[in-house]
FIKOL-435441 format. One record per residue (C-alpha): x, y, z. Coordinates in steps of 0.2 Angstrom, whole numbers, plus 5000, padded with zeros to 4 digits. Layout:
BEGIN
XYZ;...
//
This chain:
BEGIN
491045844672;489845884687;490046044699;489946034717;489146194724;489446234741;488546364752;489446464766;489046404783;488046504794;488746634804;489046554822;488346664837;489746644846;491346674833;492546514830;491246414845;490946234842;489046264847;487646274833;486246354837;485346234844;486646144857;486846324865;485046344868;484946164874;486346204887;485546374891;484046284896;484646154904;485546244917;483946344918;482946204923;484246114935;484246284943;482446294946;482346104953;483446154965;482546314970;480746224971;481646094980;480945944968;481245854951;481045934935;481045774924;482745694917;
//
């Protein structure tokens, strides 16, 4: 008979959110940068 061990999951920075890490700092920056393309007045590449 095998055992399965199972670590905790990592705390979450924002408690019970569906957002790793990662996906939040994707979102964060992509509002920054649609924010500064609309400020210089061009296209910041999507």
């Amino acid at each position: 008979m095998s055992v399965i061990k199972v670590t905790p999951s990592p705390i979450r920075i924002i408690p019970k959110g569906l957002l790793t890490e990662s996906a939040l700092a994707w979102v964060v920056t992509s509002k920054y940068m649609d924010g500064l393309s609309r400020l210089v007045g061009g296209f910041a590449g999507r």
